[in-house]
C-alpha positions as CSV (number, residue, x, y, z in Angstrom):
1,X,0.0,0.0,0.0
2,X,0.9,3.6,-0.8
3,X,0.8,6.5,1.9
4,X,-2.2,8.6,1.1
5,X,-0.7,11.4,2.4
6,X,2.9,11.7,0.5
7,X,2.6,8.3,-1.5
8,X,5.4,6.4,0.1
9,X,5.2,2.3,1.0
10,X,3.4,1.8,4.3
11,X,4.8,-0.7,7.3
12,X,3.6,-3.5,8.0
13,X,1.7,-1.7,11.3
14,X,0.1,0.4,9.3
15,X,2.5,3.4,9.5
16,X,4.0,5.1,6.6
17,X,7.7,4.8,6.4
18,X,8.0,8.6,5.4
19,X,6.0,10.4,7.0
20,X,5.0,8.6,10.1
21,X,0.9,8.7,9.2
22,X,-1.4,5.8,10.4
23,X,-2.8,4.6,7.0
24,X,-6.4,3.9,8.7
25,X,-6.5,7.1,10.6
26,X,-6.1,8.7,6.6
27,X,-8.4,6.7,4.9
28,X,-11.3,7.3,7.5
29,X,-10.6,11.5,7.4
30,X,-10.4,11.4,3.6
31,X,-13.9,9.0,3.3
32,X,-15.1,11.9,5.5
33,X,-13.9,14.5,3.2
34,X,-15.7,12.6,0.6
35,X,-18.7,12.5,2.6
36,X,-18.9,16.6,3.2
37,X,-17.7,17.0,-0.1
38,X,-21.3,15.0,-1.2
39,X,-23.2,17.1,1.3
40,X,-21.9,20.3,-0.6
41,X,-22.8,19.1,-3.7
42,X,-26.1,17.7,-2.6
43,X,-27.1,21.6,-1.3
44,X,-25.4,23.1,-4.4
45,X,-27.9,21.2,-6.7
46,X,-30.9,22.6,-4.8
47,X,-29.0,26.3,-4.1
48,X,-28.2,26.0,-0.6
49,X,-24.7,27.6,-1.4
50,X,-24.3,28.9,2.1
51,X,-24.6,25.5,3.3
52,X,-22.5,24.4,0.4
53,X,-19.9,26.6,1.2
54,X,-20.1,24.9,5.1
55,X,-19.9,21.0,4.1
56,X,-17.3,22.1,1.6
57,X,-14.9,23.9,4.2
58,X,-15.3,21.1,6.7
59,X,-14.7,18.5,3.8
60,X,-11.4,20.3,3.2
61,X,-10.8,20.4,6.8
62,X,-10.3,16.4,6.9
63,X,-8.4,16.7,3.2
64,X,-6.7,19.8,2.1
65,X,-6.1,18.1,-1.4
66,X,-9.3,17.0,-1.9
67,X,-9.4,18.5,-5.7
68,X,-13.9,18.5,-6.3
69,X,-14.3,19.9,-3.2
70,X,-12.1,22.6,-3.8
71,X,-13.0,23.6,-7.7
72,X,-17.3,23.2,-6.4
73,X,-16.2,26.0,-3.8
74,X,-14.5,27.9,-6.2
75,X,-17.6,27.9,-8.4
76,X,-20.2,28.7,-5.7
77,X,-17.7,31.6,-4.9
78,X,-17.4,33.1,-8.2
79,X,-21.2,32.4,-8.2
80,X,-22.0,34.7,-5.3
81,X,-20.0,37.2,-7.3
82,X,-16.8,36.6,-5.4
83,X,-14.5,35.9,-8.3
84,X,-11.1,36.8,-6.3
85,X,-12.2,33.8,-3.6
86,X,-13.3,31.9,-6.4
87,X,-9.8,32.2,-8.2
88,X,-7.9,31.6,-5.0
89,X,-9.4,28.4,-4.4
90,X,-8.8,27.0,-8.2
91,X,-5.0,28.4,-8.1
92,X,-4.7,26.1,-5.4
93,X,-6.5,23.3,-6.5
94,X,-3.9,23.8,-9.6
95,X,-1.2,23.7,-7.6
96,X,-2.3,20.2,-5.8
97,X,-2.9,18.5,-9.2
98,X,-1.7,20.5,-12.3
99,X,-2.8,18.1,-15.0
100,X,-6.4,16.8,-15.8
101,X,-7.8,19.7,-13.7
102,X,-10.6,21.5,-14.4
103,X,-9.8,24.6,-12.3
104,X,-7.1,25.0,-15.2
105,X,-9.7,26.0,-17.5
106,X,-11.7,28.0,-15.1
107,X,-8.4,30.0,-14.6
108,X,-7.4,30.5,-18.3
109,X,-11.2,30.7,-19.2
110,X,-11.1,33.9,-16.6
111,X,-7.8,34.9,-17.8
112,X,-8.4,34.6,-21.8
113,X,-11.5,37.4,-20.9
114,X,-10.0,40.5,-21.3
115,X,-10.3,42.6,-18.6
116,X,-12.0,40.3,-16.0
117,X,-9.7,40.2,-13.2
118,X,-9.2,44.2,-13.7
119,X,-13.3,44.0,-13.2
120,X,-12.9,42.0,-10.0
121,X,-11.0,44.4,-8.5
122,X,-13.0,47.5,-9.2
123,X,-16.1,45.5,-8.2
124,X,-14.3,45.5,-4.8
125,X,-13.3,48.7,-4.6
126,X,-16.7,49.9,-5.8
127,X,-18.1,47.7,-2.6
128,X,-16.2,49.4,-0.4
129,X,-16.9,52.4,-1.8
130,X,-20.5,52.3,-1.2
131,X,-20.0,50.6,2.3
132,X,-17.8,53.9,3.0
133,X,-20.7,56.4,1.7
134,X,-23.3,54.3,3.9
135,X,-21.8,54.7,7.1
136,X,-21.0,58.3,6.5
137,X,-24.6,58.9,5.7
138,X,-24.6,59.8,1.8
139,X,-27.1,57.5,1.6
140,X,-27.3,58.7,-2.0
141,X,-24.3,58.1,-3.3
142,X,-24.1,54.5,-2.2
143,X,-28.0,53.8,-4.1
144,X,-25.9,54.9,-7.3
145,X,-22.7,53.2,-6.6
146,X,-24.5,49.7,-5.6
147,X,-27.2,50.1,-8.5
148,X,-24.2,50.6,-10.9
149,X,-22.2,47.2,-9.4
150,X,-24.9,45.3,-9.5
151,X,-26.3,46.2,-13.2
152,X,-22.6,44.9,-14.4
153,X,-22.7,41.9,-11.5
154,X,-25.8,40.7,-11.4
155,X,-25.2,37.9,-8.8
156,X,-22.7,39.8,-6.4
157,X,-24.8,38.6,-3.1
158,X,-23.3,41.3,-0.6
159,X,-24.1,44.2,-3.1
160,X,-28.0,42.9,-2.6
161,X,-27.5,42.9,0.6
162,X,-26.0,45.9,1.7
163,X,-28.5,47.6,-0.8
164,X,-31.3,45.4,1.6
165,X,-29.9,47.4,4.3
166,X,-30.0,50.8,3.1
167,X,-33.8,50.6,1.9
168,X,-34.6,49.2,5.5
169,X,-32.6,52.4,6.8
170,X,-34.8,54.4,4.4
171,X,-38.3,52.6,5.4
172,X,-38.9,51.0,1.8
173,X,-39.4,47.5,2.7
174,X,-40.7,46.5,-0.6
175,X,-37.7,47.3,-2.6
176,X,-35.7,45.7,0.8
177,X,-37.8,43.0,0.3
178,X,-37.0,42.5,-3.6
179,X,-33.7,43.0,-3.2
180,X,-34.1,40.1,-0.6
181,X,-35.7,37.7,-2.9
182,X,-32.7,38.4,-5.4
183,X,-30.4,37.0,-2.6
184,X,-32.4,34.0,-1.8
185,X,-33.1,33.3,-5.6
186,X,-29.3,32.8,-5.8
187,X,-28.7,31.2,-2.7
188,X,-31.5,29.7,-1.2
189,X,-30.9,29.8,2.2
190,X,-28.7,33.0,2.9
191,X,-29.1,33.0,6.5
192,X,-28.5,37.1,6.6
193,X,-31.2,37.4,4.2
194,X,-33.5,35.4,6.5
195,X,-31.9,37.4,9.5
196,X,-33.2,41.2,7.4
197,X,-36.5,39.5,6.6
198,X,-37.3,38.2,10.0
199,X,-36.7,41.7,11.7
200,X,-39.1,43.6,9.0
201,X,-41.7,41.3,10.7
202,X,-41.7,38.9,7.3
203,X,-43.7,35.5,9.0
204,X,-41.4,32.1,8.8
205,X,-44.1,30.6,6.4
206,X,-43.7,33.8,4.1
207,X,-39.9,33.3,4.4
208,X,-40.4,29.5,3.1
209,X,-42.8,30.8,0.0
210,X,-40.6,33.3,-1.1
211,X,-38.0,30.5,-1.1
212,X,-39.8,28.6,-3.1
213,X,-41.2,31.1,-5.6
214,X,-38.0,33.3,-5.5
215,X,-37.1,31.2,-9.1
216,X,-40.1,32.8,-10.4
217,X,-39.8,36.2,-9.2
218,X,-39.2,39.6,-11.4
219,X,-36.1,41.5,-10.9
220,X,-36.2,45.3,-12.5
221,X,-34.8,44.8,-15.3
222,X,-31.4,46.4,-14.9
223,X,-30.6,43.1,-12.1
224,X,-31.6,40.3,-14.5
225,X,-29.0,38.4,-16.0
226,X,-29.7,36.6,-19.9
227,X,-28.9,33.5,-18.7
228,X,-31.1,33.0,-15.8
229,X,-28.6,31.9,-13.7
230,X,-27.5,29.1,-16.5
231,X,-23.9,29.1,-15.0
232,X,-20.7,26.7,-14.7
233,X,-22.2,26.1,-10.9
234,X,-24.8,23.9,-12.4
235,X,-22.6,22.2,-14.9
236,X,-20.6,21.5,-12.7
237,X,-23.0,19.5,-10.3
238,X,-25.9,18.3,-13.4
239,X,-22.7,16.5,-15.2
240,X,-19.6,15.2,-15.1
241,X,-15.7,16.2,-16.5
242,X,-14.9,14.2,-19.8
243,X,-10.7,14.5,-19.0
244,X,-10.1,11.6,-21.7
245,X,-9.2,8.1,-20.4
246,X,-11.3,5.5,-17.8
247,X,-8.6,6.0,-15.0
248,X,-8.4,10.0,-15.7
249,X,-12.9,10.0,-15.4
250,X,-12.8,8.1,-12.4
251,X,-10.0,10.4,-10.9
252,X,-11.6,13.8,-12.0
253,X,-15.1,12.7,-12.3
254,X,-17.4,14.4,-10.6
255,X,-20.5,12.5,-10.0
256,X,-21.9,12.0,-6.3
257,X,-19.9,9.0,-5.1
258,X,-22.6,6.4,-3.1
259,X,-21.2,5.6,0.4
260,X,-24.2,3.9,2.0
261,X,-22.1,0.8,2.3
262,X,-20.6,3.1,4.9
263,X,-23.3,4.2,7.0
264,X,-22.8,1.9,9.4
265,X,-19.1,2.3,9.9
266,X,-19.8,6.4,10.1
267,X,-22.4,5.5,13.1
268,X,-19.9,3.1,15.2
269,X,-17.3,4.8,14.9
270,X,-18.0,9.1,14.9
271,X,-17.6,9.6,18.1
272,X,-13.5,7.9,18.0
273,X,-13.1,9.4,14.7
274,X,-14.1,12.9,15.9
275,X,-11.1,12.5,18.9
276,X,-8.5,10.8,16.3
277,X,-9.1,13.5,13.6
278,X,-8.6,16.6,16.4
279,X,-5.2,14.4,17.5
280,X,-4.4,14.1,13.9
281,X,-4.7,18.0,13.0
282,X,-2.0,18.6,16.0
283,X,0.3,16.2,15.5
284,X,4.2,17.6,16.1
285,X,5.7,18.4,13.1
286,X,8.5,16.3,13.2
287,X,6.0,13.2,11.8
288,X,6.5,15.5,8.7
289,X,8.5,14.3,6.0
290,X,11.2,16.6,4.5
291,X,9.1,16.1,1.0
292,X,5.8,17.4,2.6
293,X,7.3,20.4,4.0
294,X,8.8,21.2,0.7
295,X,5.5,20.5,-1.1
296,X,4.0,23.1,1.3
297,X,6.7,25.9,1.1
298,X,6.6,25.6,-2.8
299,X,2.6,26.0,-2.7
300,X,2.5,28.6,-0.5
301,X,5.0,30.6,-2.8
302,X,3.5,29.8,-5.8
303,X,0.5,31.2,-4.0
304,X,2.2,34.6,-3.2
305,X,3.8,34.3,-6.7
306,X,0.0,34.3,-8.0
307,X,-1.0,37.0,-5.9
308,X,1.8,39.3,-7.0
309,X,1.4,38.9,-10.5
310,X,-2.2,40.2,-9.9
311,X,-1.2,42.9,-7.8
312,X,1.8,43.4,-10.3
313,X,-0.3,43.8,-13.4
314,X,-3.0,46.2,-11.3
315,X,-0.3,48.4,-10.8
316,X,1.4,48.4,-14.2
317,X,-2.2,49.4,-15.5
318,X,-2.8,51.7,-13.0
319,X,1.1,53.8,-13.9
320,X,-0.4,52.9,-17.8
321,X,-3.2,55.4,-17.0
322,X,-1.2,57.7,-14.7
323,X,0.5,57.8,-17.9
324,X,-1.9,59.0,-20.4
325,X,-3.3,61.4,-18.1
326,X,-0.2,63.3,-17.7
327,X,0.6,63.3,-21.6
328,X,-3.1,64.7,-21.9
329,X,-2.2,66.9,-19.1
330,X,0.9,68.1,-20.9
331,X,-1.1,68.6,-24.5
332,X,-4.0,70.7,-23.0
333,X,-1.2,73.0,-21.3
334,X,0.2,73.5,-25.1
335,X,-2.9,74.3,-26.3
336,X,-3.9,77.1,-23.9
337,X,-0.4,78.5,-23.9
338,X,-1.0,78.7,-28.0
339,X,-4.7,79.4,-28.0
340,X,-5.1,81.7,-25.0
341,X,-8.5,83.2,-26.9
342,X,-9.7,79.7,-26.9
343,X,-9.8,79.4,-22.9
344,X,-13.4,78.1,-22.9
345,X,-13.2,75.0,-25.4
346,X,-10.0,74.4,-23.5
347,X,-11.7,74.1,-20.2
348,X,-14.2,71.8,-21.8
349,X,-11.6,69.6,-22.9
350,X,-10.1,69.1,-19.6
351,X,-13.3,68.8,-18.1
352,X,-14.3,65.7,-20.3
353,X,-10.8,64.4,-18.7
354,X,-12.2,64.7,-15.5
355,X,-13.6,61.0,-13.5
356,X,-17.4,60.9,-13.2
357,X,-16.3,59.6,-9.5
358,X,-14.4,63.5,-9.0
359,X,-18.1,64.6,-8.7
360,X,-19.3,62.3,-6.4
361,X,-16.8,62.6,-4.2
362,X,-17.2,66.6,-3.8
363,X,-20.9,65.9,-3.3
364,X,-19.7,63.2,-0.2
365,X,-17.6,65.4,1.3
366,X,-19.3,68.7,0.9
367,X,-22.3,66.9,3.2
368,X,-19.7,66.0,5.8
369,X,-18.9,69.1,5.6
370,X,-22.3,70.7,6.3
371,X,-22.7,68.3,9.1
372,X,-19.4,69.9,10.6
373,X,-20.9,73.1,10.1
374,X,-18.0,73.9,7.7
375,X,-20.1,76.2,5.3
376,X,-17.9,77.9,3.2
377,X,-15.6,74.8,2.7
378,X,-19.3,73.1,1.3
379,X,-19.6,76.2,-0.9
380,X,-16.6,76.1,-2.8
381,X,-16.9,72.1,-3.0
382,X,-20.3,72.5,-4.7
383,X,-19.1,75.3,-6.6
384,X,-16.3,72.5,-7.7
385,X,-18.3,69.8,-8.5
386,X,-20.7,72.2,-10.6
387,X,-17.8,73.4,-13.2
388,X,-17.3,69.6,-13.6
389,X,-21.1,68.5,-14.0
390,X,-24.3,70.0,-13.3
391,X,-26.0,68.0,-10.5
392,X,-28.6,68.4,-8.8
393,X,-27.2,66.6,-5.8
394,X,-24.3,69.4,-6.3
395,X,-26.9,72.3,-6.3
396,X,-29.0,70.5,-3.2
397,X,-25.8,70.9,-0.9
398,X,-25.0,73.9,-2.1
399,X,-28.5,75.4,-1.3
400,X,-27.9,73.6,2.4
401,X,-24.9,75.5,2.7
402,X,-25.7,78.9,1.7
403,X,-28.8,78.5,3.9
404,X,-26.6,77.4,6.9
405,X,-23.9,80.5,6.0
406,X,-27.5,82.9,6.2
407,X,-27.5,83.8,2.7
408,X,-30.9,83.1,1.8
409,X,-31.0,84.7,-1.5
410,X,-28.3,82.2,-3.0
411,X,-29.5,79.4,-1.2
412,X,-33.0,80.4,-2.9
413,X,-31.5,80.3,-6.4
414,X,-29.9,77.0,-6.1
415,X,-33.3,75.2,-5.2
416,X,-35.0,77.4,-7.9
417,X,-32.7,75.4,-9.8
418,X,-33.6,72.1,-8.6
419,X,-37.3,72.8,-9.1
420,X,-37.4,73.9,-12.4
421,X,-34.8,71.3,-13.6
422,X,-34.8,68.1,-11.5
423,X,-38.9,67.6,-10.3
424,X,-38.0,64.0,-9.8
425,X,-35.7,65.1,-7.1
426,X,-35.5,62.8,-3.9
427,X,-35.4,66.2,-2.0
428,X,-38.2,68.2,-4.3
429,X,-40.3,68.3,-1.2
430,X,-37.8,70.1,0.9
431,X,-36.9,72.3,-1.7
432,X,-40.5,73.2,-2.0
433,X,-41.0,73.8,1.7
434,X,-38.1,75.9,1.7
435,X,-39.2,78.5,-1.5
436,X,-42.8,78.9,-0.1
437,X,-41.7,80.1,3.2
C-alpha cells in the first residue's frame, strides 16, 4: 500500500515509512472529506450555497487536497459574485494537481477574458466604496454606486445585501424585500437574508414561500441576467468532467460517489473518529516528512507568486493610465499656452478628462462638511463639483450650505434650480417647503 498522504510504501503496522501517518486514521478522514464533499454538492444542486460553502470547508478540513471539493467552492464563490475567492481556491486546486484539472480551464477561461480580473477588482473597490458612503450617511451616493455594481454583477450577493440594508434604513421594505428575494433566488438559504427578513416582521411561512417562488420572481430589469442563472455552478454539479481516459474519469469525475455501504461504519465509529481526527490535526511536526514540507513551502510561494502577478499587473495598468493622463495633461497645457483666446473650449476639454467619481466625491464630502458646520468649505466644493457636471445633488448641498452660512437669497437660487430642472428630485419636497416660506 501507498501512503495517502505523500505516497510512500506503508509498514507492516500500518504506518507510513516517510511520514510517520497511520494509514487507517487517513483513509477514515479522507472517506469523511468525501462524505462533506457530497453534502456540498447535494445543497449546491438545490442552491443552498451557504450551506455548500459549510460541508465544503469542513470537507477540506479532513483533506486539504481534496481536488472536487475545492474547484465546487470555487464555483459557488465566483457564483455569489466573489471571483477573487473563487480564483484563489482553483490556483490552489492547480497547484495540488496540475494536469487533468478543471480549475485549469476555469483559470485560463477567466484569464483569456479581457479585462475580468481588472473588473474584479473595481467591483471590490466599488463595494467598499458604497459601504464607506453608507456609514457616512450619503445614503445617496451609495444607491448609485450599488445600483451601478450590481447592473454589471448581477449575482454579487453582498451588493444585494448591503442595498437590503439601506432601503430598510430608508423605510422602503418592498424594494428591501425585492432585493431580498434576489439574494435568496441565488442562494436559497442565505441565512443574513433570513436574518433582514425576520426583523421587518416577514412571518417564517412567508420566508419559506418566497423560497420557493424566489425562481419565479421579477427582478427590475437592470438586475436580471440573460442566462437566468445558466452558469458553470450547475454544470458543474448536473454533469460530469470528460478529462479523456477510464482512470483519468474516475480520478476527476465528478458525480456524487454512493457511500451507503458506509453508514454503518460512520455510526460506530463518529464519536473515536471525531477525537483521532482533532489528535491528527496537531500532531508535532516532526512526523513530517522533509518532502511534505517542501510540497507546502513551494505552494505557498507559488500562491504569493500568484498573488503578486495580480497585484503586479494592477499596478502596471494603474502607472499605464497615470500615464496617459499626464501626456493629456501636458497637451492641453500647449494648447492654452498657444490658443489663449480659446480658454473656454480648453476648459471643456479638460473637463471631459475629468472622472465621473471627481463629482461624487465633492458631493460626499461637501455633506460631511455641512454636518461639521463647515459652510464655506461646502460652498466652494459645490461650486467644484458644478464646473465639472451639473447636478442636482451638487446644487441640493450647495442650497444647504448657503442656507446654513444665512445667505438666503443664494440658497433660494440653487433650489429654484432644482425645481425647475430636477422635479424627480428625492429632495423636491424640501426644496419646495423651503421656497414657499
Amino acid at each position: 500500500m501507498e501512503c495517502l498522504n505523500c505516497g510512500a510504501p506503508v509498514l507492516e503496522h500500518g504506518h507510513c515509512s516517510a511520514c510517520g501517518m497511520n494509514y487507517e486514521l487517513l483513509a477514515k478522514a479522507y472517506n469523511t472529506s468525501i462524505f462533506y464533499y457530497n453534502v456540498g454538492l447535494d445543497k449546491a444542486r438545490v442552491r443552498d450555497l451557504t450551506g455548500a460553502i459549510d460541508a465544503l470547508q469542513l470537507a477540506l478540513k479532513y483533506n486539504k487536497q481534496n481536488i472536487n471539493a475545492r474547484n465546487l467552492l470555487g464555483l459557488i464563490h465566483y457564483e455569489m459574485g466573489e471571483i477573487v475567492q473563487g480564483l484563489t481556491q482553483w490556483v490552489i486546486s492547480s497547484n495540488y494537481l496540475p494536469e487533468h484539472n478543471v480549475a485549469v480551464r476555469y483559470i485560463q477561461e477567466v484569464q483569456a477574458e479581457k479585462g475580468k480580473l481588472d473588473e474584479a477588482n473595481q467591483l471590490a473597490k466599488q463595494f467598499n466604496q458604497s459601504l464607506m458612503y453608507a456609514k457616512s450617511g450619503t445614503k445617496d451616493l451609495a444607491f448609485i454606486q450599488l445600483k451601478r455594481i450590481l447592473g454589471a454583477y448581477p449575482h454579487f450577493v453582498k451588493g444585494y445585501l448591503l442595498l437590503a440594508l439601506l432601503y430598510i434604513d430608508n423605510g422602503n421594505y418592498d424594494k428591501a424585500k425585492k432585493a431580498l428575494k434576489r439574494v435568496l433566488r441565488i442562494d436559497k438559504n442565505n441565512t443574513l437574508a433570513v436574518k433582514y427578513l425576520k426583523e421587518m416582521g416577514v412571518s417564517p411561512k412567508d420566508i419559506i414561500h418566497m423560497k420557493e417562488s424566489s425562481s419565479h420572481i421579477d427582478i427590475d430589469s437592470a438586475f436580471v441576467d440573460e442566462d437566468q442563472f445558466k452558469s458553470d455552478l450547475e454544470s458543474f454539479v448536473e454533469s460530469h468532467i470528460d478529462n479523456g481516459d477510464d482512470a483519468d474519469k474516475a480520478k476527476d469525475s465528478y458525480k456524487e460517489i454512493n457511500h451507503n455501504k458506509f453508514n454503518l461504519l460512520y455510526v460506530s465509529v463518529g464519536l473515536v473518529l471525531g477525537i483521532l481526527a482533532f489528535w491528527l490535526l496537531i500532531l508535532p511536526t516532526k512526523l513530517n516528512s522533509a518532502n511534505k514540507e517542501n510540497r507546502e513551502l513551494q505552494l505557498a510561494h507559488s500562491e504569493e507568486i500568484s498573488k503578486k502577478n495580480v497585484e503586479l499587473s494592477d499596478l502596471e495598468k494603474k502607472i499605464e493610465g497615470l500615464e496617459k493622463q499626464v501626456a493629456v495633461a501636458q497637451k492641453e497645457e500647449e494648447k492654452q499656452q498657444e490658443q489663449e483666446e480659446d480658454a473656454d473650449t480648453a476648459f471643456g476639454v479638460i473637463k471631459k478628462s475629468i472622472p465621473n467619481t471627481v463629482y461624487e466625491n465633492l458631493c460626499s464630502e461637501a455633506g460631511r462638511a455641512i454636518n461639521e458646520r463647515r459652510y464655506t468649505d461646502a460652498i466652494d466644493m459645490c461650486n467644484a463639483a458644478l464646473q465639472i457636471q451639473q447636478g442636482e445633488l451638487a446644487y441640493y448641498y450647495l442650497g444647504r450650505a448657503y442656507i446654513g452660512n444665512q445667505d438666503e437669497e443664494k440658497a433660494k437660487t440653487a433650489y429654484i434650480n432644482i425645481r425647475d430642472n430636477y422635479p424627480e428630485s428625492d429632495h423636491i419636497e424640501e426644496v419646495n417647503e423651503y421656497l414657499s416660506e
